[in-house]
N, C-alpha and C positions, 0 to 999 in steps of 0.2 A: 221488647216493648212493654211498657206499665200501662194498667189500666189509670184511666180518671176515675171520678166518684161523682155523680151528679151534683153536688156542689162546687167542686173545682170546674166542671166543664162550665157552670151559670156564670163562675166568675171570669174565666178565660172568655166567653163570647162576650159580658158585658164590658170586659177592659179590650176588646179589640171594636167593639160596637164603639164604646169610647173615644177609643184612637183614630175611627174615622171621622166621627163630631167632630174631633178638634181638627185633623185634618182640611176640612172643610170650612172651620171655622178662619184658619190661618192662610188659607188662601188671598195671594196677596196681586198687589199691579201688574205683575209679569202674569201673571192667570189672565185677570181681568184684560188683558193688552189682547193675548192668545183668545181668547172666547170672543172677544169682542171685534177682532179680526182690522183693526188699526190703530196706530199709535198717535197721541195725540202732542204734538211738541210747540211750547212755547218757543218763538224766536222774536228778538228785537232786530223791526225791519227797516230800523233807520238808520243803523249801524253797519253800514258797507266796511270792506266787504263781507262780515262774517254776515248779514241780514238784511236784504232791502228790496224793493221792490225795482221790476226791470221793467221798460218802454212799456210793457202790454199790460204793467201791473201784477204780475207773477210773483211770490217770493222767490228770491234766488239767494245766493251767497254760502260762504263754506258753513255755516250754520242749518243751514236747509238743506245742503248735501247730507250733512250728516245724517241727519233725521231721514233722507231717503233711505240712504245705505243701512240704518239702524231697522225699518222700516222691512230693506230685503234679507238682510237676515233671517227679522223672524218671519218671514214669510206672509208677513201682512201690510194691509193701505198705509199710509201716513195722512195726518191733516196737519197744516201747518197755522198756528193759532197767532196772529202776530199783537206783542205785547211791547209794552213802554217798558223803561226799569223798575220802576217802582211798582209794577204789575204782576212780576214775573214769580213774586213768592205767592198773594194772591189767589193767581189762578190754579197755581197745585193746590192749597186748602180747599179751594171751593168745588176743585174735583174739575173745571174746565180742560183742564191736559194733566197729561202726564207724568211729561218730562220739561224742565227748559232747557235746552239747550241756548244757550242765550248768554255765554259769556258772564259767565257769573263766579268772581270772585271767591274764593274760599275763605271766608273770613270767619272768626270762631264764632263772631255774633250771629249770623245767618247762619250758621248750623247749628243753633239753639234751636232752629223753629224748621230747618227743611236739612237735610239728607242730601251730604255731596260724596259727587263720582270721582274717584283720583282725577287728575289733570288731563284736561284735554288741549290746552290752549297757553303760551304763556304771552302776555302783555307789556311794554313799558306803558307808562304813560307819558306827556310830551304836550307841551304847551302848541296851542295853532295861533296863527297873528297875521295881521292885514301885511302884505307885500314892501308896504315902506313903514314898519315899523322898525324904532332903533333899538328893541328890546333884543339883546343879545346870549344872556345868562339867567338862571333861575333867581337867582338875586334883583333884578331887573322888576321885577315882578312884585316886588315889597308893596311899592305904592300905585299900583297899577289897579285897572278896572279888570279882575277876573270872574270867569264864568264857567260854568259847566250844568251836564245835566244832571238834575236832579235824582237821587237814589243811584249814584255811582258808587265804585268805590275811588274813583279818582275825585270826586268829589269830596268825601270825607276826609280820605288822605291831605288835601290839600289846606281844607281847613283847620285840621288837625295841627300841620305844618307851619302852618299863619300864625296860630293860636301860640303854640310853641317856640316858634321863632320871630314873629314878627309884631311882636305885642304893642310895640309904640309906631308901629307903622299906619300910613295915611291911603292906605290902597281899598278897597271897594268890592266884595264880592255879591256873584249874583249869581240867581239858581234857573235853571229851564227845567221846562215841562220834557224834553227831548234833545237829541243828537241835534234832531234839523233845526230846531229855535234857538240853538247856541252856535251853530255854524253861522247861520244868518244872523245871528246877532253881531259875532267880529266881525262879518263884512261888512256888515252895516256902520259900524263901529260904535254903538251900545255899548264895548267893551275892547280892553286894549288884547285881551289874548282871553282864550278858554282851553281847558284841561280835558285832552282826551288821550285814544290808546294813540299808540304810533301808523296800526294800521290805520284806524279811522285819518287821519291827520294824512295820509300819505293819498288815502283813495279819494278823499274830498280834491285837495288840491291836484291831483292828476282829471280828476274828472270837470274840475273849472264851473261845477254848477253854480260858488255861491261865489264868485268874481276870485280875484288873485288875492291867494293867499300864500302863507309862508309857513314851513316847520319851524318850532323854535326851539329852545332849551327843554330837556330833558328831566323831568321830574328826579328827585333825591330819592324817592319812596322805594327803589328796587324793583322787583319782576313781579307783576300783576298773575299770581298763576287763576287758570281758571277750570273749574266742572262744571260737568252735568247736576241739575240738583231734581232731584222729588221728595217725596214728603217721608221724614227722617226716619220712621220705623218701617218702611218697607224696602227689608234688610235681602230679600232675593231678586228683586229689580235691580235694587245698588249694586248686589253682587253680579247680575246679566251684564248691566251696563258699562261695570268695570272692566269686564272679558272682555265688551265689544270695544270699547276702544282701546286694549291693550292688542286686540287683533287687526284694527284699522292700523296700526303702527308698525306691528309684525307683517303685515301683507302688503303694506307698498302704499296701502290706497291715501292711509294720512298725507301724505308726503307731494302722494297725486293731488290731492285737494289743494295743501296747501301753496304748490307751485303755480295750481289754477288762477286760485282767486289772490292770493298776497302776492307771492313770486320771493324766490330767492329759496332756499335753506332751511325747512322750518326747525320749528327752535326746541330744543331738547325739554322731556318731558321728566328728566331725571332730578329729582331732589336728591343730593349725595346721602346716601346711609339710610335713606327712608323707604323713595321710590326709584327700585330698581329698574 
C-alpha cells in the first residue's frame, strides 16, 4: 500500500464530491417515478379498445392495462391522465405525465421532439363506412367525403396518399377534434368513410354505439408500428420501459391482454434484422 500526499487526497475527495453532484444532478424520470411513488400515464380514452371509458366511467382498455402492470412492476400507484391525440406530446413537455402510453406511431418527425420505447403495438389502418355503402376498394375513395381524427398518423398518411396519388381527384377531406366526432360523423353521414386503426374499426362496429356500420378497404400505407414515448433525453426510463415490455412479451402477460381486449393472435413485434 502507497501513501497519498495531502494534495492528492484534496483532489480524490473533490472528484468524488464531484461525481456525486453530477450524480444527482442526472437523475432522471425513472427516480422521479420511484420517489414519487406513481406513474403518471397519458392514454387516449376514445380509442377502444386500447382506451375508453366503461359504463361507470373508468378508464379501461389494453392501454390502461398496461400502465397498471407497468405500475406493479415498479411497485408503485398509477394515474391514468386521459388525452386526445394531439395532446399526448404536450402533456409530457409540460411535465402533466410521464409516459403515453397511447398508441403512438413511431414516426421520425415525433421523435425529433419526444423519446420512443421499441414497439408495443402493431396497427393497419382501414377505412370505416356506413352499412350500405358501395365503396368497395381503396381506390373508391378518390372522390369521396373522407375523414379522420386530427393528429393521427392515419390521418397524415392518408393525406399524404391524396396528395400523391390523387391530385386531379374531386373527393373532400375533413379533420375531427377525436375518434368519437369522426365515428359519428360517418354515421351520420358528414362523410362517405374515415380513416382509422383496424382495431378501432372492428370494436366500434361490434359495439353498435354509433348505428351500422361497415369495415372497408385497407389502407396501402403498411403496419402502423407503435411505442411508448416520453420526453427524448430521458435515456434510463426509455431504457426501463424497453425491458418492460420486452418482459410483458416474454411472460405471457402481452398476449394475455391482448386476447382480452382485441381477440385473436397478437401480431408480431419483430422488425426483421432490427428488432429481435
Amino acid at each position: 500500500m502507497y501513501k497519498t500526499n495531502g494534495l492528492v487526497k484534496k483532489l480524490m475527495v473533490g472528484a468524488i464530491s464531484a461525481g456525486m453532484l453530477v450524480g444527482t444532478a442526472v437523475a432522471d424520470k425513472l427516480d422521479d417515478v420511484l420517489q414519487r411513488g406513481e406513474v403518471r400515464c397519458a392514454v387516449v380514452l376514445d380509442f377502444p379498445p386500447m382506451g375508453f371509458r366503461d359504463q361507470n366511467n373508468n378508464p379501461v382498455g389494453m392501454d390502461v392495462d398496461m400502465c397498471a402492470d407497468l405500475a406493479a412492476a415498479m411497485g408503485v400507484d398509477y394515474q391514468i391522465v386521459g388525452v386526445t391525440w394531439a395532446e399526448r406530446i404536450p402533456a409530457l413537455i409540460t411535465g402533466r405525465v410521464d409516459v403515453a402510453i397511447a398508441s403512438t406511431s413511431d414516426t421520425l418527425e415525433r421523435a425529433q421532439t419526444v423519446g420512443f420505447t421499441i414497439p408495443y403495438m402493431v396497427f393497419q389502418f382501414q377505412a370505416l363506412l356506413p352499412a350500405d355503402s358501395d365503396i368497395t376498394t381503396w381506390e373508391d375513395l378518390r372522390d369521396a367525403r373522407v375523414g379522420a381524427a386530427v393528429g393521427t398518423t392515419y390521418e397524415s398518411e392518408f393525406l399524404a396518399y391524396k396528395e400523391a396519388n390523387w391530385g386531379d381527384d374531386s373527393g373532400r377531406y375533413l379533420s375531427f377534434q377525436s375518434e368519437n366526432e369522426s365515428f359519428l360523423a360517418v354515421s351520420q353521414g358528414q362523410v362517405d368513410a374515415v380513416i382509422v386503426t383496424d382495431t378501432a374499426a372492428a370494436n366500434v362496429i361490434e359495439s353498435g354505439r354509433f348505428g351500422d356500420l361497415k369495415l372497408g378497404p385497407v389502407a396501402p400505407f403498411g403496419a402502423d408500428v407503435v411505442g411508448m414515448i416520453t420526453l427524448r433525453q430521458e435515456y434510463g426510463w426509455i431504457n426501463y420501459l424497453n425491458l418492460f415490455i420486452n418482459r410483458q412479451v416474454r411472460s405471457g402477460r402481452y398476449e394475455e391482454l391482448y386476447s382480452e381486449w382485441i381477440g385473436g393472435q397478437a401480431p408480431s413485434l419483430v422488425t426483421p434484422n432490427v428488432y429481435y
